[in-house]
C-alpha positions as CSV (number, residue, x, y, z in Angstrom):
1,X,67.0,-26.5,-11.0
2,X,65.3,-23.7,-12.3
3,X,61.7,-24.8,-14.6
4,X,61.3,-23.8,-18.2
5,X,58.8,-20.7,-18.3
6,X,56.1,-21.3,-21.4
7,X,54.9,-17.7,-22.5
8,X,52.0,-18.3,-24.9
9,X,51.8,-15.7,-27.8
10,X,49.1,-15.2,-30.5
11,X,49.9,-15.2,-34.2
12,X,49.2,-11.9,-36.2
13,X,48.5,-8.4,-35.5
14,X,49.0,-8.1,-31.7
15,X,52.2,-10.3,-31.9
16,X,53.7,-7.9,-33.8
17,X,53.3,-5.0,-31.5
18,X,53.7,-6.7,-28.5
19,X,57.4,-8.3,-29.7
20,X,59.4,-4.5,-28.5
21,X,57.4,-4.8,-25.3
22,X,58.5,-8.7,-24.7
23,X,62.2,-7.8,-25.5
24,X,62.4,-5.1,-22.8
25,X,60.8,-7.3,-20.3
26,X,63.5,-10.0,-21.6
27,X,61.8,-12.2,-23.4
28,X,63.8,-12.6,-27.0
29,X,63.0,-15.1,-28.7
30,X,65.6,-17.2,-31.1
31,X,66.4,-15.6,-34.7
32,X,64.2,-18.6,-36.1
33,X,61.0,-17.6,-34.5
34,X,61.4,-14.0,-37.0
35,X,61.2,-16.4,-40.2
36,X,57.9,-16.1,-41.6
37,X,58.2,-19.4,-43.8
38,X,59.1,-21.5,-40.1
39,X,56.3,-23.3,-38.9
40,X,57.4,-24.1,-35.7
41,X,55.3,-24.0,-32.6
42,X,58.1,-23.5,-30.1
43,X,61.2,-21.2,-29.9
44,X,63.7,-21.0,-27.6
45,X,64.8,-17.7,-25.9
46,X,67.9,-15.9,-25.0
47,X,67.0,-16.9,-21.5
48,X,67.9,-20.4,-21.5
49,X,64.8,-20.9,-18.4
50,X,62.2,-19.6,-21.1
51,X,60.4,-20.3,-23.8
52,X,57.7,-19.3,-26.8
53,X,54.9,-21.0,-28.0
54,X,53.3,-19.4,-31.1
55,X,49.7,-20.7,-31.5
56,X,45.9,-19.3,-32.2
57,X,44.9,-16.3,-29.8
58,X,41.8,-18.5,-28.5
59,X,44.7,-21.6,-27.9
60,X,46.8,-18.8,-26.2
61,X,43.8,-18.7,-23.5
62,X,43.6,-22.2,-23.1
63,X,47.5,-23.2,-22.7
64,X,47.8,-20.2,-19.8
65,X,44.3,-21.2,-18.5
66,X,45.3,-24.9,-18.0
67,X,48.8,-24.2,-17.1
68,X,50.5,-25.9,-19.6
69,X,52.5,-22.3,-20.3
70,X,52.3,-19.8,-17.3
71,X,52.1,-16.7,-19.0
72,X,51.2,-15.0,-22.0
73,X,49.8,-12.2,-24.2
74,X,45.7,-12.2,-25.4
75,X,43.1,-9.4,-26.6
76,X,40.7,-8.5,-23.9
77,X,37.9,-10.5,-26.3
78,X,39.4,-13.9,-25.7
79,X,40.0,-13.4,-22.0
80,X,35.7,-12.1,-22.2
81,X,34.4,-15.0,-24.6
82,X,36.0,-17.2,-22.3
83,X,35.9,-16.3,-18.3
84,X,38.7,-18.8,-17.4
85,X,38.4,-18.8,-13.8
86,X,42.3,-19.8,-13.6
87,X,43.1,-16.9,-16.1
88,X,44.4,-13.7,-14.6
89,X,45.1,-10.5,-16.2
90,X,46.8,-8.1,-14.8
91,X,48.2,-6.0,-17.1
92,X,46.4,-3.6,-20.0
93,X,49.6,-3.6,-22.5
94,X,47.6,-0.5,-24.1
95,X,48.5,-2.5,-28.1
96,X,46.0,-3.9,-29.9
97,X,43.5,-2.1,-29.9
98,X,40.3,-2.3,-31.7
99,X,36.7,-3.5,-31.0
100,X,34.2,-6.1,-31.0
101,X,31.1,-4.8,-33.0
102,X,27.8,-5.9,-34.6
103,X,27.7,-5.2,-37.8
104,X,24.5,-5.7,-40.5
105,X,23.8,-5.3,-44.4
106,X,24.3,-1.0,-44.9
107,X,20.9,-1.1,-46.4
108,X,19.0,-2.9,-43.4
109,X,17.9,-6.6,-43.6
110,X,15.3,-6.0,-40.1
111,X,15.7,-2.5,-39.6
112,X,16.6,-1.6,-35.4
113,X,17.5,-4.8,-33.5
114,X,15.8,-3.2,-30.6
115,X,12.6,-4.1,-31.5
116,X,13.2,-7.8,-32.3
117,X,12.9,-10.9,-30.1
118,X,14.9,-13.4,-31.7
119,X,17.8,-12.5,-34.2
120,X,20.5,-15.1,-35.7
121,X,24.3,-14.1,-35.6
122,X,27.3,-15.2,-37.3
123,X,30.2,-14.7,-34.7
124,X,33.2,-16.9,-33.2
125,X,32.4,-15.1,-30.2
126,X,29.0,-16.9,-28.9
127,X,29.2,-16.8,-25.6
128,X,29.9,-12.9,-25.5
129,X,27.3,-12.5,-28.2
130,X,24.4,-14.4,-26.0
131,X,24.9,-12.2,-23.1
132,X,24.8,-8.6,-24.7
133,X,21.9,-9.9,-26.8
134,X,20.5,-11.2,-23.5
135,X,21.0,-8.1,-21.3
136,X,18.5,-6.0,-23.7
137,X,16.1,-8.9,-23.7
138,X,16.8,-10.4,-27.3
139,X,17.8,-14.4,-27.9
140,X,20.4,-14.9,-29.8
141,X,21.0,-17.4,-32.1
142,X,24.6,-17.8,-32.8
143,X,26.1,-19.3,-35.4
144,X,29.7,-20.2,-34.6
145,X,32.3,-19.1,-37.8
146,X,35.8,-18.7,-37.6
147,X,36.6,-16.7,-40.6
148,X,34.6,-15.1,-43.9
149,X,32.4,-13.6,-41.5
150,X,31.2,-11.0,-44.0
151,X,29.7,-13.4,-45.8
152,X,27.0,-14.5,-43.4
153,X,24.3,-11.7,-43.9
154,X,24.7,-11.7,-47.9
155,X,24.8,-16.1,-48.1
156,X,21.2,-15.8,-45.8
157,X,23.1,-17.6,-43.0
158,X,22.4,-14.8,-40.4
159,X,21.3,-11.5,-40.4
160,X,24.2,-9.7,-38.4
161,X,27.6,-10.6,-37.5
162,X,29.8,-10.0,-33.9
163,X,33.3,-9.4,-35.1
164,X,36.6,-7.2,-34.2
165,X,36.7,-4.1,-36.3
166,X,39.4,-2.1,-36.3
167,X,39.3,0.5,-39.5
168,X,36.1,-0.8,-40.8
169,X,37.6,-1.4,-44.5
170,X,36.8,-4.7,-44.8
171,X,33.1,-4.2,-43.5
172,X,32.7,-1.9,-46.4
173,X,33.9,-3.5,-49.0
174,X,31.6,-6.5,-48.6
175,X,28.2,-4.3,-47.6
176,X,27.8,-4.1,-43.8
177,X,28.0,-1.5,-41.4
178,X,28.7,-0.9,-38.0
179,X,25.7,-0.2,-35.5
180,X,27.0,-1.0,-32.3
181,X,30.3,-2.3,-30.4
182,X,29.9,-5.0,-28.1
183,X,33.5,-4.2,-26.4
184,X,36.7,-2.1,-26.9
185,X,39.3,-4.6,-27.1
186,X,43.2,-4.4,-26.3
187,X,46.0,-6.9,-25.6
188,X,46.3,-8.0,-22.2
189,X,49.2,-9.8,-20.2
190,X,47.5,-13.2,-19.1
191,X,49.3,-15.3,-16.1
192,X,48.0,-18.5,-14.8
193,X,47.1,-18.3,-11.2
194,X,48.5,-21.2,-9.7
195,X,51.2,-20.9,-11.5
196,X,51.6,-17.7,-9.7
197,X,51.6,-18.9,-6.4
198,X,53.9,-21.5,-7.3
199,X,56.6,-19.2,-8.6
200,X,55.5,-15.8,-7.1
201,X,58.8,-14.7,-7.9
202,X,59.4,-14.6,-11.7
203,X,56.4,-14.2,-12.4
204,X,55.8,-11.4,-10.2
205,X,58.9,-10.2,-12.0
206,X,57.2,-10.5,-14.8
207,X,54.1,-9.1,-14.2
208,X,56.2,-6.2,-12.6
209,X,58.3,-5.6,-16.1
210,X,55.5,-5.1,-18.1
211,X,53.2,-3.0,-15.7
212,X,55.9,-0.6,-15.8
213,X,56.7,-0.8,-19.3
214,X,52.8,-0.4,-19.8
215,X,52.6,3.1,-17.1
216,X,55.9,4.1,-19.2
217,X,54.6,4.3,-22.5
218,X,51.0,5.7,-21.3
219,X,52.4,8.6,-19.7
220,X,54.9,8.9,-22.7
């Protein structure tokens, strides 16, 4: 008997550009999972052998990195905070795009970071944070936030923040500025290795699909 296939997807921005591409690889979900007032974690597909789990882009990481789904669909950032050794990615979907960034009060708290030793940063990306700041000689103190970054720098609770940017609006309209990225960032089809090896075949299909569906739309 054929095994249920668990295809972790994150909630928000990406999901929504990366449903077209999951529907020509065949993965549909049911009508439910379109209802923004359902809260449900799960979804069935049109494929009776797969299914969806809907959960936090970080989670999505962690289910394919532990196997408990077998494929799924991440930004770059969360496959780089983390380093899953069990995490493969092996195809650039080319959505998604944006970029992780330090960003800093527009009228300069400490003035140029390159001449500091020691400089605390809100981010909920610490262990990517650490190792830029770390590579140009500077400790990082990082202090781990999940949301209402913007506020750090203006509350006193650190003096620059690591976060995705993608137009920049929301930067301005609470103070900061941009003055350097960290990482350009873009959604990523993550497959769980031994998973892989287990089931070379669909999910080699898999893999397959959206490669092509990826080259298609670049040379589009």
């Amino acid at each position: 008997m054929t095994s249920t296939l668990t295809f972790a997807v994150p909630k928000g921005r990406i999901l929504e550009e990366a449903l077209p591409l999951m529907a020509r690889a065949g993965i549909v979900p049911e009508p439910g999972f379109h209802d923004k007032k359902n809260r449900a974690l799960s979804f069935a597909c049109e494929d009776p052998h797969t299914r969806i789990i809907r959960v936090r882009a970080f989670d999505v990481a962690t289910f394919v990195a532990h196997g408990a789904a077998q494929a799924g669909i991440v930004g770059s950032d969360v496959i780089e905070e983390f380093d899953y050794s069990d995490l493969y990615a092996p195809v650039d979907l080319d959505i998604g795009h944006c970029r992780l960034s330090i960003a800093e009060p527009k009228d300069g708290i400490e003035g140029e970071f390159d001449n500091a030793s020691h400089l605390r940063v809100a981010t909920k990306y610490p262990n990517l944070t650490r190792r830029w700041f770390e590579a140009r000689g500077i400790q990082a103190e990082c202090v781990k936030l999940n949301g209402a970054m913007e506020l750090a720098p203006s509350l006193g609770l650190a003096t620059r923040i690591v976060d995705l940017v993608s137009t920049g609006t929301t930067l301005r309209e609470n103070g900061l500025v941009e003055t350097a990225e960290l990482l350009p960032v873009s959604a990523r089809l993550i497959v769980n290795r031994a998973a892989l090896k287990t089931d070379p075949e669909r999910l080699g299909a898999l893999i397959e699909s959206f490669r092509a569906l990826s080259d298609s739309a670049k040379a589009a």
